[in-house]
Backbone and ligand atoms as CSV (ligand in chain L), in Angstrom:
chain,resi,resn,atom,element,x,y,z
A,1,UNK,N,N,20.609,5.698,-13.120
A,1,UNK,CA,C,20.091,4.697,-14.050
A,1,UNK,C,C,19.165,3.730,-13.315
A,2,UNK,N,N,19.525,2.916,-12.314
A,2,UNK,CA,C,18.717,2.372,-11.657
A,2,UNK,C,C,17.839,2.909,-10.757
A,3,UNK,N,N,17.906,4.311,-10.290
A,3,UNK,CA,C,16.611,5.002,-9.789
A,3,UNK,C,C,15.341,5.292,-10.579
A,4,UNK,N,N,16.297,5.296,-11.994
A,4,UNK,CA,C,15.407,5.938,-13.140
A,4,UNK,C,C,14.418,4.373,-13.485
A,5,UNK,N,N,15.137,3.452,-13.320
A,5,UNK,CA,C,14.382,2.490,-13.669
A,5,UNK,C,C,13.467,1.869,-12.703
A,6,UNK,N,N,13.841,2.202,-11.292
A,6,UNK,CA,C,12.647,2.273,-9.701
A,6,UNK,C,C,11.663,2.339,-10.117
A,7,UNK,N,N,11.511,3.802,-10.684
A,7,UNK,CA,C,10.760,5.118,-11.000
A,7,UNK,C,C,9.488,4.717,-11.795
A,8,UNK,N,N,9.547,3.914,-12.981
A,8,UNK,CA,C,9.355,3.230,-13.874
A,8,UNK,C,C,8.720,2.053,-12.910
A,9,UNK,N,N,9.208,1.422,-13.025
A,9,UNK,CA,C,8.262,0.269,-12.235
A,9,UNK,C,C,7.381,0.528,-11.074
A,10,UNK,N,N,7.646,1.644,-10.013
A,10,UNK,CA,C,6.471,2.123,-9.166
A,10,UNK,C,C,5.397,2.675,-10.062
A,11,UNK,N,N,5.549,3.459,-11.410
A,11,UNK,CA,C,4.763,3.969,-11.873
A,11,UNK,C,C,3.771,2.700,-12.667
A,12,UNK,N,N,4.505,1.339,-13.169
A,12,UNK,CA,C,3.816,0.198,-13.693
A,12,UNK,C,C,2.934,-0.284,-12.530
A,13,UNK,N,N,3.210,0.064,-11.467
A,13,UNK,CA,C,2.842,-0.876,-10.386
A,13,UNK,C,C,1.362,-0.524,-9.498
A,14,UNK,N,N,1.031,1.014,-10.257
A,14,UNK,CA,C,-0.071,0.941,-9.112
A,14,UNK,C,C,-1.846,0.942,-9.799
A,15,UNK,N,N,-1.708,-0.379,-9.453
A,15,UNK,CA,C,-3.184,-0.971,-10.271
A,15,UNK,C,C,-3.573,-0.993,-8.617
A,16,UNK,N,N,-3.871,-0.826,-7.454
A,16,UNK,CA,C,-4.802,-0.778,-6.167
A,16,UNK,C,C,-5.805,-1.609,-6.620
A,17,UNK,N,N,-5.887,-2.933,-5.701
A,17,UNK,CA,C,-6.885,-3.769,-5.490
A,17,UNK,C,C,-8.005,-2.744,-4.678
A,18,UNK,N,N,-8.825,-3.863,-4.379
A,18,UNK,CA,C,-10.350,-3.048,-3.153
A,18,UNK,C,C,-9.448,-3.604,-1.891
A,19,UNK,N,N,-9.646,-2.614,-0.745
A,19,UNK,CA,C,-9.148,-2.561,0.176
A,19,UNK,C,C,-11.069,-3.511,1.391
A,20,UNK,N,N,-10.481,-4.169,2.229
A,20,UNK,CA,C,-11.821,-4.811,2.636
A,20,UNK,C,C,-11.727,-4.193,4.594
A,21,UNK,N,N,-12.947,-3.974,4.615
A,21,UNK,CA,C,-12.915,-3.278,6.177
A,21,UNK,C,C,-12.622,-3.818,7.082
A,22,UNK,N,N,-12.205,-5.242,7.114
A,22,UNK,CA,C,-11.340,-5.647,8.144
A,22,UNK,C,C,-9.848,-5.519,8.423
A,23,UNK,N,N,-9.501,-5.101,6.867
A,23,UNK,CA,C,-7.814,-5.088,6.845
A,23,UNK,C,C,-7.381,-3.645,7.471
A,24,UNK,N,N,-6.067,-3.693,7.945
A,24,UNK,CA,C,-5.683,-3.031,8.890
A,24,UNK,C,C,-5.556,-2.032,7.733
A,25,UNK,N,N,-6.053,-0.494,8.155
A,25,UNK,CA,C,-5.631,0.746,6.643
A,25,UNK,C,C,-4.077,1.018,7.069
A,26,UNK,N,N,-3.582,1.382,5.612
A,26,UNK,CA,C,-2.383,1.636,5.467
A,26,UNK,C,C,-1.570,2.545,6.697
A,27,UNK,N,N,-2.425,3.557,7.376
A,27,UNK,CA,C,-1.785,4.288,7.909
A,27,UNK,C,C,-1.603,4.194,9.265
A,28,UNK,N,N,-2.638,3.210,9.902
A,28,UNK,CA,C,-2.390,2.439,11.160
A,28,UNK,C,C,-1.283,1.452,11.103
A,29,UNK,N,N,-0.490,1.097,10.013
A,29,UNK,CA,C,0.523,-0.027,10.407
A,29,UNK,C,C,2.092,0.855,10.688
A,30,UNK,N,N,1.891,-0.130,11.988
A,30,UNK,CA,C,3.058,0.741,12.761
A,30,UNK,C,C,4.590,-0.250,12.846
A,31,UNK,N,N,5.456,0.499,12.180
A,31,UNK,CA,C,6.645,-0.615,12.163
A,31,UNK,C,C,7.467,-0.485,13.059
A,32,UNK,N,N,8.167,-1.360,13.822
A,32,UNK,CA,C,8.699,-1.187,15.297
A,32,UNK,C,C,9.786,-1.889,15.108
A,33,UNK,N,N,10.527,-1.752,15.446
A,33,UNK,CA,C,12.120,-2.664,15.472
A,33,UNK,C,C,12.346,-3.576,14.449
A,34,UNK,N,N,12.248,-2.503,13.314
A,34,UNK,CA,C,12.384,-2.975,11.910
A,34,UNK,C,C,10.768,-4.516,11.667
A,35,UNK,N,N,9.971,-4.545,12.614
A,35,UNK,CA,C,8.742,-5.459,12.335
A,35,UNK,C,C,7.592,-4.769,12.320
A,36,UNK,N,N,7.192,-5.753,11.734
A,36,UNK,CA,C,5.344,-5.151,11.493
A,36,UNK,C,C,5.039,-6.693,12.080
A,37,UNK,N,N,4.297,-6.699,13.874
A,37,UNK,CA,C,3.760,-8.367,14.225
A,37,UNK,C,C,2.679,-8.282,13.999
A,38,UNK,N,N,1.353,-7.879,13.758
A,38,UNK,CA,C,0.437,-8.365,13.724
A,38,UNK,C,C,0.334,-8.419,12.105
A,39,UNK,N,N,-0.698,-9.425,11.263
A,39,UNK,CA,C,-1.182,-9.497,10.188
A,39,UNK,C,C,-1.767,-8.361,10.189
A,40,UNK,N,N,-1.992,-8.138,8.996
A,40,UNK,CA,C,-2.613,-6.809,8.452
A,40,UNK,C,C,-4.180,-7.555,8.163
A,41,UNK,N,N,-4.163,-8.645,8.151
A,41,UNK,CA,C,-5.999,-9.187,8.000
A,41,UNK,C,C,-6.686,-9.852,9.038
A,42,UNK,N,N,-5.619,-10.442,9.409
A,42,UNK,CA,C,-5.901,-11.754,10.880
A,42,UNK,C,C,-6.404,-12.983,9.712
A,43,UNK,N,N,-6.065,-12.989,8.412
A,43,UNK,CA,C,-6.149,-14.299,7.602
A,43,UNK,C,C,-4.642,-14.630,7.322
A,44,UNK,N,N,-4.456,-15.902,7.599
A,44,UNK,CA,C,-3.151,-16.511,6.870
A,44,UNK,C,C,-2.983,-16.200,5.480
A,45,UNK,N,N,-1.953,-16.155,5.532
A,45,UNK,CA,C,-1.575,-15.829,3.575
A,45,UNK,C,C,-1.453,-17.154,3.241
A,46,UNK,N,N,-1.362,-17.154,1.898
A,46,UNK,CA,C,-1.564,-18.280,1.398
A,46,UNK,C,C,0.028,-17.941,0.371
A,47,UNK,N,N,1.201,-19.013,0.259
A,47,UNK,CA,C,2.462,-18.917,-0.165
A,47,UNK,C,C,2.130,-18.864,-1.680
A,48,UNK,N,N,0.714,-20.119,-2.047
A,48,UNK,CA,C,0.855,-19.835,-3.821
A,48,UNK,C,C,0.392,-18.893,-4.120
A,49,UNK,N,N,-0.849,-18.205,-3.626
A,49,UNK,CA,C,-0.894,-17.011,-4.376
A,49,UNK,C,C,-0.391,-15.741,-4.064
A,50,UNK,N,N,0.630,-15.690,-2.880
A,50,UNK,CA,C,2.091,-14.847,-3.070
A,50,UNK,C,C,2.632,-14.992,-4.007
A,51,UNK,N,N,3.441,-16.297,-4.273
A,51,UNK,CA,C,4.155,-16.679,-5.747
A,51,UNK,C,C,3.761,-16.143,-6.630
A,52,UNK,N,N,2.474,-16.230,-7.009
A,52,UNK,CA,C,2.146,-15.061,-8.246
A,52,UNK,C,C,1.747,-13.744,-8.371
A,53,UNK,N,N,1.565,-13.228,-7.080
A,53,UNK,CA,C,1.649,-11.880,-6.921
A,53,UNK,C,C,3.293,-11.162,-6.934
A,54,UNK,N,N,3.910,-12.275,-6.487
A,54,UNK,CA,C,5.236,-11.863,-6.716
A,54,UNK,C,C,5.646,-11.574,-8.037
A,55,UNK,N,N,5.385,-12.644,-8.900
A,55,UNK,CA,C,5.312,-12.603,-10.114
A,55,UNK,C,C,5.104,-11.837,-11.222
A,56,UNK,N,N,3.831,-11.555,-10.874
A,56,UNK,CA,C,2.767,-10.485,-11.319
A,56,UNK,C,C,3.485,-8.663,-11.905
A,57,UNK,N,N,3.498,-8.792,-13.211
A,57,UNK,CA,C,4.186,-7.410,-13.720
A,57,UNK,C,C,3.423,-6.879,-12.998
A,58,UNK,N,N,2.005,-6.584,-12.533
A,58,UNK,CA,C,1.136,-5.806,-12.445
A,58,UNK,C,C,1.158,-5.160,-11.366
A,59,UNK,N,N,1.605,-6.634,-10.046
A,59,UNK,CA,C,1.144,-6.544,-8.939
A,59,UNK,C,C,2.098,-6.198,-8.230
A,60,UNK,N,N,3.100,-7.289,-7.626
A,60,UNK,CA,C,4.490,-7.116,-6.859
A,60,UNK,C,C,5.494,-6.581,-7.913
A,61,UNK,N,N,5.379,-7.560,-8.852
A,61,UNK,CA,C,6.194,-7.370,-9.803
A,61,UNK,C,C,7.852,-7.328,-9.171
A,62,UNK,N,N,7.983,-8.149,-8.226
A,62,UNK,CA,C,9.037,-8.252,-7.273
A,62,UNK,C,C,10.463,-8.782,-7.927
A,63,UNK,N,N,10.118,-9.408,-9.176
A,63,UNK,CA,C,11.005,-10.247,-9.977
A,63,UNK,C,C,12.010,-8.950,-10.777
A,64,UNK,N,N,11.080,-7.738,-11.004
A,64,UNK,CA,C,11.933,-6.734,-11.883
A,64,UNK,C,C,13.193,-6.329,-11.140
A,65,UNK,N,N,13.222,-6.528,-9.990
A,65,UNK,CA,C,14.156,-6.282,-8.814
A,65,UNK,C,C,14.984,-7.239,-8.600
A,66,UNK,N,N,14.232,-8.770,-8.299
A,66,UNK,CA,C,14.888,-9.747,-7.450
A,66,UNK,C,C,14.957,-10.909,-8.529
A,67,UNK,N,N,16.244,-11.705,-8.079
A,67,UNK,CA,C,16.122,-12.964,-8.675
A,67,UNK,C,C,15.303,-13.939,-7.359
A,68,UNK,N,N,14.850,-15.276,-7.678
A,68,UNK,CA,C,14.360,-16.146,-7.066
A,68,UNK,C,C,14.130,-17.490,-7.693
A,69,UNK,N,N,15.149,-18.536,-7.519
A,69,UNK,CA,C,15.598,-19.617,-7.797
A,69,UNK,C,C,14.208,-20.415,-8.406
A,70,UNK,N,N,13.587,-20.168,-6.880
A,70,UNK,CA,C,11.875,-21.270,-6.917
A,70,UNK,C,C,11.104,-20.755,-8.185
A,71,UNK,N,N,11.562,-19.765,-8.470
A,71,UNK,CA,C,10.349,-18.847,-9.633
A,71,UNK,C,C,11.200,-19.257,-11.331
A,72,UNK,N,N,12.281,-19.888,-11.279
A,72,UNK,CA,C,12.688,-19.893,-12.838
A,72,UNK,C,C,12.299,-19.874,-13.914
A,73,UNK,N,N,11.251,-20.424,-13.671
A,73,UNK,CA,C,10.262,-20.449,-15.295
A,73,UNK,C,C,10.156,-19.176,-15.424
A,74,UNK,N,N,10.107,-17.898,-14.663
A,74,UNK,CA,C,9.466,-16.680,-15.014
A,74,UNK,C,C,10.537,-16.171,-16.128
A,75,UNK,N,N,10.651,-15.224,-16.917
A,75,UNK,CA,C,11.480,-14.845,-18.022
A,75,UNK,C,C,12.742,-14.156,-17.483
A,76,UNK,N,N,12.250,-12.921,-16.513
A,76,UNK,CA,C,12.741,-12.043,-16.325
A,76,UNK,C,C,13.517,-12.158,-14.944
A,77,UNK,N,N,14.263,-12.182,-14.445
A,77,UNK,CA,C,14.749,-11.139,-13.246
A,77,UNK,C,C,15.526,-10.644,-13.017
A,78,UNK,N,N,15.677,-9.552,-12.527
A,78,UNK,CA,C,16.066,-8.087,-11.666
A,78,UNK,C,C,17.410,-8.275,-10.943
A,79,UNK,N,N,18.173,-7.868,-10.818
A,79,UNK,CA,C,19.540,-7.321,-9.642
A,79,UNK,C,C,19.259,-6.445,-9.346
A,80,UNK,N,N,18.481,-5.502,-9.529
A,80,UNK,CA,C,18.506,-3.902,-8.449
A,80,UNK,C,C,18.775,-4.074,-6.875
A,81,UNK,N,N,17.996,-5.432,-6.662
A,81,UNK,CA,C,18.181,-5.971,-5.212
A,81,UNK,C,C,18.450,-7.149,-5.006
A,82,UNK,N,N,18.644,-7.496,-3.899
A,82,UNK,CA,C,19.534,-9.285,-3.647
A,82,UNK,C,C,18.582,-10.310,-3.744
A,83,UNK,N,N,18.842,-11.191,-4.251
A,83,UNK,CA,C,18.330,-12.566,-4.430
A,83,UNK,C,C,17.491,-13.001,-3.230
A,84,UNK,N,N,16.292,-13.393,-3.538
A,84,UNK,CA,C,15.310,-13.436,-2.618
A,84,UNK,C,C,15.142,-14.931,-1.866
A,85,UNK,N,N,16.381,-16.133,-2.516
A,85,UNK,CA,C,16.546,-17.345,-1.563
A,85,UNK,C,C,17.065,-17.175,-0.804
A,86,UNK,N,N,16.866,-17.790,0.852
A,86,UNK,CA,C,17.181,-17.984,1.579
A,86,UNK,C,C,16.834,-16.742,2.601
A,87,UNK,N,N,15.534,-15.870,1.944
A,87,UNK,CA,C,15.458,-14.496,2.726
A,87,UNK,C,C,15.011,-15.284,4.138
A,88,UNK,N,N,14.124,-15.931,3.884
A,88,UNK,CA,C,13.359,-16.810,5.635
A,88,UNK,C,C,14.679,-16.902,6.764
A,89,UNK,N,N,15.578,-17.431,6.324
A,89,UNK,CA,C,17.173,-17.395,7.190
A,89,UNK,C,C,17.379,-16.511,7.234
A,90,UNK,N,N,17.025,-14.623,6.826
A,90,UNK,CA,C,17.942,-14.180,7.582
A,90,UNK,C,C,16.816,-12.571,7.853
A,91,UNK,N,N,15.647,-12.641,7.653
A,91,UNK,CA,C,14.731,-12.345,8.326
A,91,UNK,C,C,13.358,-13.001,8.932
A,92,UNK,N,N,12.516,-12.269,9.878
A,92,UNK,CA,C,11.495,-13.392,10.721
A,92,UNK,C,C,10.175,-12.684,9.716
A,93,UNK,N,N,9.182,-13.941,10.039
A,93,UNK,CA,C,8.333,-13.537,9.087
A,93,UNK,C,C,7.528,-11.620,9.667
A,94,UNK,N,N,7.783,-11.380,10.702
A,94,UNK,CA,C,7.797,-9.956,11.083
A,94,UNK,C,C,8.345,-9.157,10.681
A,95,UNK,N,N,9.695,-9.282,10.414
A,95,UNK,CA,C,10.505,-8.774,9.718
A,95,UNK,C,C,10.310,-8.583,8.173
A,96,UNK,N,N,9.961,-9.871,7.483
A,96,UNK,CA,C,9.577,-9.298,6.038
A,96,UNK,C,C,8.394,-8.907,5.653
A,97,UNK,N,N,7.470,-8.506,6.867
A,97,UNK,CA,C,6.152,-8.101,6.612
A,97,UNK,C,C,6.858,-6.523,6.770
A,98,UNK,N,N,7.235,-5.881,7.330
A,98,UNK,CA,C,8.045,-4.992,7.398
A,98,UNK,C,C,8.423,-4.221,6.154
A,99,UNK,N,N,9.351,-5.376,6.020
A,99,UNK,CA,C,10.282,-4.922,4.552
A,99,UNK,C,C,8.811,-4.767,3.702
A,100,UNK,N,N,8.204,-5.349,3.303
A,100,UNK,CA,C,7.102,-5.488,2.580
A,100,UNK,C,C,6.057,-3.930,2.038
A,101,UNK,N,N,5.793,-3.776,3.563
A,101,UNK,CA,C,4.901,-3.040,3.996
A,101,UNK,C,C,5.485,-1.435,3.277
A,102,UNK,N,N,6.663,-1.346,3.846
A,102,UNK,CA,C,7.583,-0.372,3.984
A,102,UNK,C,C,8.828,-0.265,3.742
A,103,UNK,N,N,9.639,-0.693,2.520
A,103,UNK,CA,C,11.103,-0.894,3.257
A,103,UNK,C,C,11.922,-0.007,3.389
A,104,UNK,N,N,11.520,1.232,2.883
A,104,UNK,CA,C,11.954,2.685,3.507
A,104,UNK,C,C,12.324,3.118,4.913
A,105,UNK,N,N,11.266,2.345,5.383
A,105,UNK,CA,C,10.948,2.630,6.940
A,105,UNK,C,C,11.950,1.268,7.375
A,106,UNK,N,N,11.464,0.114,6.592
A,106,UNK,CA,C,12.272,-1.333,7.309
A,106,UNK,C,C,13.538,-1.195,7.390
A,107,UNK,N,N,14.234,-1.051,6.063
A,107,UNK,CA,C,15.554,-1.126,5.644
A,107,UNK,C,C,16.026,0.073,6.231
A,108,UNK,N,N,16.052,1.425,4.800
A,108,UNK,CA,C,16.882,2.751,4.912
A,108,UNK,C,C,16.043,3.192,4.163
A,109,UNK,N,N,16.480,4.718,4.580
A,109,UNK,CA,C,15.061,5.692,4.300
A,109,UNK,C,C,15.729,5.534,1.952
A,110,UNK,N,N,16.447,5.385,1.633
A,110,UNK,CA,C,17.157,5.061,0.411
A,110,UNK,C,C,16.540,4.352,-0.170
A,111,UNK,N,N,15.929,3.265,0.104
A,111,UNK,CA,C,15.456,2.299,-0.714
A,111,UNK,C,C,14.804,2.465,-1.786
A,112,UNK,N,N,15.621,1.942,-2.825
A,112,UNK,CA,C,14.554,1.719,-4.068
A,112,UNK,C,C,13.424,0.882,-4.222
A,113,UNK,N,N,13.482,0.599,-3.011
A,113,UNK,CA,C,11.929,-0.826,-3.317
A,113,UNK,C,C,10.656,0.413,-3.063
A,114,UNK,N,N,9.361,-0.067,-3.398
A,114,UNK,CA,C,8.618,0.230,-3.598
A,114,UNK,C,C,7.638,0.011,-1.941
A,115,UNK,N,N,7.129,0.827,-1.723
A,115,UNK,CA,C,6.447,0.570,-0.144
A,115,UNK,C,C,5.569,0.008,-0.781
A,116,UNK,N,N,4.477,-1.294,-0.205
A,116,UNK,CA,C,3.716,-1.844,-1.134
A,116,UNK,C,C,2.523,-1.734,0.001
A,117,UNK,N,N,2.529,-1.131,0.826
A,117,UNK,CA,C,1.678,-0.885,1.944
A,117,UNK,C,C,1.726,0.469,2.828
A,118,UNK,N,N,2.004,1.666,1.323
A,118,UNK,CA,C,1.910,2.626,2.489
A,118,UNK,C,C,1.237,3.616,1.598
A,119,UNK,N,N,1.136,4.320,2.339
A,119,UNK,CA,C,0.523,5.731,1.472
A,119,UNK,C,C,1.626,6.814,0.910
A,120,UNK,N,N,2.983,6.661,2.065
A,120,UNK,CA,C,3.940,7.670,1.365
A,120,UNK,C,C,4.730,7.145,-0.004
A,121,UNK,N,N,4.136,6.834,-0.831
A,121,UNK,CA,C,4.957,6.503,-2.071
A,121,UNK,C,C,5.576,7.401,-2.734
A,122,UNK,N,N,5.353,8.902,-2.544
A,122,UNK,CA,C,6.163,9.364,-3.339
A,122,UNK,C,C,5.632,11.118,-3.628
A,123,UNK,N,N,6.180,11.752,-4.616
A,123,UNK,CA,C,5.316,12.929,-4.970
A,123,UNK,C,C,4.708,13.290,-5.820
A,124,UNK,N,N,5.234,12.152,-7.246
A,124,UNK,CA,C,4.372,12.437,-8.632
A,124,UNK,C,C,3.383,11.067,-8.452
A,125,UNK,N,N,2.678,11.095,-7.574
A,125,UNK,CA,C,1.262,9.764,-7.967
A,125,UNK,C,C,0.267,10.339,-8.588
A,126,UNK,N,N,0.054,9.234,-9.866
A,126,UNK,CA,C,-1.234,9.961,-10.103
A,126,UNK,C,C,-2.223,10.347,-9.585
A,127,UNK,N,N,-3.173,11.258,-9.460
A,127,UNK,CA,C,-4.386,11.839,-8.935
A,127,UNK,C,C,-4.932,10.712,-8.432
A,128,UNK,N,N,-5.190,9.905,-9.281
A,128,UNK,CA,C,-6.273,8.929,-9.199
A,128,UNK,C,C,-5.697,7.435,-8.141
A,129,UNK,N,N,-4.733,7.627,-8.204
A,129,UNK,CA,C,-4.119,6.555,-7.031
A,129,UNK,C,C,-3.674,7.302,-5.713
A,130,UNK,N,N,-3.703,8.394,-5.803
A,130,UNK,CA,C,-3.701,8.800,-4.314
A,130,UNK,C,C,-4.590,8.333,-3.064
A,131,UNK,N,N,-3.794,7.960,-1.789
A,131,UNK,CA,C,-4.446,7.214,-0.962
A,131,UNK,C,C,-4.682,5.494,-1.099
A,132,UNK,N,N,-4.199,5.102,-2.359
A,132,UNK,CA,C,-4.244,3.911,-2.215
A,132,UNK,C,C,-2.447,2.932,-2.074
A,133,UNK,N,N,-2.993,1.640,-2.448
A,133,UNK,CA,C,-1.428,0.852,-1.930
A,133,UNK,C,C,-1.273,0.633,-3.069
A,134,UNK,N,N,-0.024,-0.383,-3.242
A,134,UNK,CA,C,-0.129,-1.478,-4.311
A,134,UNK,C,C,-0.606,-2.022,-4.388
A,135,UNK,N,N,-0.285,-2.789,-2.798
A,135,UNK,CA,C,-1.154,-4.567,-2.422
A,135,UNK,C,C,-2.505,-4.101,-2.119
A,136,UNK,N,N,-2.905,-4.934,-1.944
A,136,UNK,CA,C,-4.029,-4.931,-0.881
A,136,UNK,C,C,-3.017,-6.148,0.585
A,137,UNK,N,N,-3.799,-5.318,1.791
A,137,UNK,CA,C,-3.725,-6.292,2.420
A,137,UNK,C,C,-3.494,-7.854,2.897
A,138,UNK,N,N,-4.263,-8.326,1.880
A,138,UNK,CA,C,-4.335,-9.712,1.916
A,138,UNK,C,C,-3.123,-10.163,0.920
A,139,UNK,N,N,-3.335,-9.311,0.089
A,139,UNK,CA,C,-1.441,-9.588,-1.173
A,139,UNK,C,C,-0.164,-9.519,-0.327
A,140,UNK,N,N,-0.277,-8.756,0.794
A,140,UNK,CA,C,0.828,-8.228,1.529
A,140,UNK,C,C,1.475,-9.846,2.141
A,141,UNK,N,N,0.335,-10.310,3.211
A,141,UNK,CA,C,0.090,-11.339,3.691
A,141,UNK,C,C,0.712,-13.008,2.792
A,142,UNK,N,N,-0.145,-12.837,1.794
A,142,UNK,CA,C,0.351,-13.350,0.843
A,142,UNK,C,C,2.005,-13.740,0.534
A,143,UNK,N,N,2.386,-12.747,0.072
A,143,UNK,CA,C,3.689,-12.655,-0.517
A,143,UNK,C,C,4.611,-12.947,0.830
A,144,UNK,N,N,4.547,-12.468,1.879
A,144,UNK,CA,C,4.736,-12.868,3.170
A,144,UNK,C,C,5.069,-14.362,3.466
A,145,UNK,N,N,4.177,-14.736,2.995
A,145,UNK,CA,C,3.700,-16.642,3.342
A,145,UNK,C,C,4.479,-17.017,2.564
A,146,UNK,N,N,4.956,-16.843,1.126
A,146,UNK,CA,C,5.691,-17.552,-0.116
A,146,UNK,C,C,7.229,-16.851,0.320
A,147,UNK,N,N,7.442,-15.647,1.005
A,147,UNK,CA,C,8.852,-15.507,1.327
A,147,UNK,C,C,9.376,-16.171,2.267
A,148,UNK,N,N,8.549,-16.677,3.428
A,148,UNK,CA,C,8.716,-17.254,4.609
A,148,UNK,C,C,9.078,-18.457,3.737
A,149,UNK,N,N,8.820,-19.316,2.878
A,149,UNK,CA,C,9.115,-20.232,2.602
A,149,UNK,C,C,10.297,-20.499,1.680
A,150,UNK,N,N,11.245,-18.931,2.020
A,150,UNK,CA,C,12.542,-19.328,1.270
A,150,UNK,C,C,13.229,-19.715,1.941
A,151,UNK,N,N,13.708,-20.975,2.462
A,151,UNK,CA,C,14.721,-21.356,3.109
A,151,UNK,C,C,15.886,-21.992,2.416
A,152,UNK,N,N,16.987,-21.965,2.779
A,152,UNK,CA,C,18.357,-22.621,2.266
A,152,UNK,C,C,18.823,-23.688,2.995
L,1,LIG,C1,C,12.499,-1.301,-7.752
L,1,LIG,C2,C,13.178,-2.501,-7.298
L,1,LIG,C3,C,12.522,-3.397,-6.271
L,1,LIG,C4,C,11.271,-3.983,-6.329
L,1,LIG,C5,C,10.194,-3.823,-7.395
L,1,LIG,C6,C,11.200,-4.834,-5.155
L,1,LIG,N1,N,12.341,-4.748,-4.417
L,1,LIG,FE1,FE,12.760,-5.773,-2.718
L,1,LIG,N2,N,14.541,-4.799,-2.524
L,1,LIG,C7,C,15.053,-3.921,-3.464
L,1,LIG,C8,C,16.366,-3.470,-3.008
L,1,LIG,C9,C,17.270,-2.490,-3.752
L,1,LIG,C10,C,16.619,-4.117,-1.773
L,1,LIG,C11,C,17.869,-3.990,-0.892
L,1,LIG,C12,C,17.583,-3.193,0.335
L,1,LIG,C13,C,17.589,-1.715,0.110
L,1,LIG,O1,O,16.759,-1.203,-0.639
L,1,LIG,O2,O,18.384,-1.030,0.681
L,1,LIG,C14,C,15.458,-4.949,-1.513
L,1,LIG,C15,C,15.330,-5.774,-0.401
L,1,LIG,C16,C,14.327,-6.709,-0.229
L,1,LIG,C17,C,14.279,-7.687,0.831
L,1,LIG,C18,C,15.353,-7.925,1.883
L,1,LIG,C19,C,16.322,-8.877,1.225
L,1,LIG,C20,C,17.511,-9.288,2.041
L,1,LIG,O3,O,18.114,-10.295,1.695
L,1,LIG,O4,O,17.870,-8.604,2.991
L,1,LIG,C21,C,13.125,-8.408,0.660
L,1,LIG,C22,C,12.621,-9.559,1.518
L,1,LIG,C23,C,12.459,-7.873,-0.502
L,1,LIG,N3,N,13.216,-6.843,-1.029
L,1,LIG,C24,C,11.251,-8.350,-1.002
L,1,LIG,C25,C,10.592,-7.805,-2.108
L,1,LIG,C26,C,9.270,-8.232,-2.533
L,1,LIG,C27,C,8.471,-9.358,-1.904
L,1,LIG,C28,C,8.935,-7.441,-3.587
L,1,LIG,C29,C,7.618,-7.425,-4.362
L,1,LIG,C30,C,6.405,-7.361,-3.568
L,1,LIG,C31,C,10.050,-6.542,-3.840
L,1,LIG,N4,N,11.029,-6.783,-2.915
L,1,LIG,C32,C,10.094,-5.601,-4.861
L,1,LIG,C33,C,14.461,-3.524,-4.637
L,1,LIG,C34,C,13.182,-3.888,-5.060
């Protein structure tokens, strides 16, 4: 039931921004002791417009999954996965670039989260999204900056 409903939301999820030639491509990011350290742009993310990429049915759509205290006004959220306060305490912002990127690779190869930075998403992608991400780069970054700022 809840795979079936994964399934479903990776398939809502892949609208692929433009990818820009400075950002690191999907298949060069190398995750190492559960981290991804370098930025994927060499630009700071910016936490508010994580917040709404988080938000975003379109984009992260991270809420169908997660609850998150700071976000209440939003309608909806998710238990498939754990509550996203206090993630800054108990991963480094390397660490949830990681999870982010990959959490197949971060977490367990199991994960129902959605890689939002990789190319292996899966086996039924449409034609037309093959080779691309969710995020773009700079969304990755993004959402990054607004998780770092969950502290308890
Ligand atoms: C389809 C459901 C789903 C979606 C969508 C999803 N996640 Fe997750 N996420 C999970 C699950 C399940 C876990 C628990 C780890 C696992 O998969 O084994 C998790 C774990 C995490 C963790 C680690 C939490 C902890 O306390 O250890 C972070 C951080 C996270 N997700 C961030 C995000 C962000 C940011 C987004 C949107 C860009 C997102 N997730 C979208 C299902 C989801």
């Amino acid at each position: 039931m809840k795979r079936a409903l994964a399934a479903t939301i990776v398939a809502a999820l892949m609208s692929a921004g433009a990818a820009r030639s400075e950002d690191a491509p999907p298949q060069d990011v190398k995750i190492a002791d559960m981290a991804v350290k370098a930025s994927l742009t060499g630009t700071p993310g910016s936490p508010e417009e994580g917040a709404k990429t988080l938000a975003n049915r379109s984009l992260g759509n991270c809420l169908a999954c997660h609850a998150v205290q700071a976000l209440s006004d939003e309608q909806f959220h998710g238990n498939v996965g754990p509550p996203l306060d206090g993630v800054a305490d108990r991963w480094s912002v390397e660490q949830l670039r990681a999870i982010v990127v990959d959490s197949k690779q971060a977490l367990n190869d199991e994960s129902m989260m959605p890689g939002f930075y990789t190319l292996n998403v899966g086996k039924n992608v449409r034609k037309n999204l093959v080779g691309k991400t969710i995020l773009t780069a700079q969304q990755v970054e993004d959402v990054v900056a607004y998780l770092a700022t969950l502290k308890e």
